[in-house]
C-alpha positions in Angstrom: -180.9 184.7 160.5 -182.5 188.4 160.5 -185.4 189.2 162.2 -186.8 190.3 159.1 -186.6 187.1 157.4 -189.0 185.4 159.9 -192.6 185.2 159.9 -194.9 184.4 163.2 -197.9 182.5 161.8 -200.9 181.8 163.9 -203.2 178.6 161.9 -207.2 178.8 162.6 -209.4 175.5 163.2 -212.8 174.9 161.4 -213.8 175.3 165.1 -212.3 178.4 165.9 -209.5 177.3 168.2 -206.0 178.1 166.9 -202.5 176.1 166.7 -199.8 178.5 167.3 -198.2 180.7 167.2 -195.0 179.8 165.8 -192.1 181.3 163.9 -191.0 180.0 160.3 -188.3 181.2 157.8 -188.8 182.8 154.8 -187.4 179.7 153.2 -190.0 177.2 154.9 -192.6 175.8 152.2 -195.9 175.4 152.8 -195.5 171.6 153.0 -193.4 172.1 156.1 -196.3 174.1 157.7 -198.9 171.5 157.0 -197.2 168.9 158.3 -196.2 171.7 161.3 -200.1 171.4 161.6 -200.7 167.5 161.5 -197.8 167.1 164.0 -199.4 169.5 166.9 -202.6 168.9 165.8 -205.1 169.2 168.9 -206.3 165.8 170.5 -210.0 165.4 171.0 -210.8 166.9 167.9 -213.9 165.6 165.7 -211.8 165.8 162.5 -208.5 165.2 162.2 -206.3 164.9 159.3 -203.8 161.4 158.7 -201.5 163.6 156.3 -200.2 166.5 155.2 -202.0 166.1 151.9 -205.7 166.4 153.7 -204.5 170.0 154.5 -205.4 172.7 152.6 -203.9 176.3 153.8 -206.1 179.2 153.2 -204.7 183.1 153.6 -206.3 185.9 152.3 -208.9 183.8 150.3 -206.4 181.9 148.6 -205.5 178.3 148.7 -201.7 178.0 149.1 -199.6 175.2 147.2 -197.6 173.3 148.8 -194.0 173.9 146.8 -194.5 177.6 147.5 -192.1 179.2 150.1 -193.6 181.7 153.2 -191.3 184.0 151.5 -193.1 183.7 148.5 -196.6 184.1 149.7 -195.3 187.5 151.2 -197.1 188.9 148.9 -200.7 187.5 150.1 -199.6 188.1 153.6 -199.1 191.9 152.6 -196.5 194.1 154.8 -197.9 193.4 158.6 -194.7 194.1 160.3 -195.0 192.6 163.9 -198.2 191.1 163.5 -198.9 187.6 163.5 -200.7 186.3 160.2 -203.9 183.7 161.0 -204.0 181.2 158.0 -206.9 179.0 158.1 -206.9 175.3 157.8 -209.5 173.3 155.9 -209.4 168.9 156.6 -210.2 167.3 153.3 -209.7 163.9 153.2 -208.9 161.9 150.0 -211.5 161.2 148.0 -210.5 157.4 147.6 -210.6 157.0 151.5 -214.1 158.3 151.8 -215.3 156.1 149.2 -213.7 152.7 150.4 -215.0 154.0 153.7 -218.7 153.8 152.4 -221.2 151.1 153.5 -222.6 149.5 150.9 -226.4 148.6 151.8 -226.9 145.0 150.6 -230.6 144.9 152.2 -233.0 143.8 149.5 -234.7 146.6 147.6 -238.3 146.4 147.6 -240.3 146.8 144.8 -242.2 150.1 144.2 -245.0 150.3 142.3 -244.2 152.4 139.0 -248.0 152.9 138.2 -249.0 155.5 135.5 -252.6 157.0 135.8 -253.8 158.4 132.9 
């Protein structure tokens, strides 16, 4: 494979901290990176992701979609020859875990007075 056809890529934490850096094809999709990312994802950590789909790639203010190839999103990363290229990553679980995951308060509401003084 060419050396040009490879792409170091360093991902950023929501706490600053940084998986990587590692070096992907042109061909890899941003699926494979994600789940890259869930795979070597840092024990200890406050929030961690359960899949690939609670990962959400940011690069140059852009949210990346996950059939796209590296080689495609070339274009975002802009011609940094030798550089390594710091995507952030955003956790986001599913919205229909967090709302089974809710506790539903069964305490008795008390009344409140709904007085009007006129």
């Amino acid at each position: 494979m060419p050396e040009e056809d490879l792409v170091d890529i360093k991902f950023r934490l929501y706490d600053g901290s940084d998986i990587g850096p590692f070096r992907y094809s042109s061909a890899a999709t941003v699926d494979m990176l994600k789940q890259r990312i869930v795979s070597d994802w840092p024990k200890g950590k406050t929030i961690v992701p359960k899949s690939a789909n609670e990962v959400k790639l940011i690069n140059s203010g852009q949210i990346l979609e996950n059939n796209k190839t590296v080689g495609q999103c070339k274009v975002l990363f802009g011609e940094i020859a030798g550089n390594i290229i710091i995507m952030h990553v955003v956790v986001q679980p599913s919205l229909a875990k967090t709302k089974a995951e809710k506790k539903v308060d069964d305490s008795p509401k008390k009344p409140v007075c709904s007085c009007s003084i006129l």
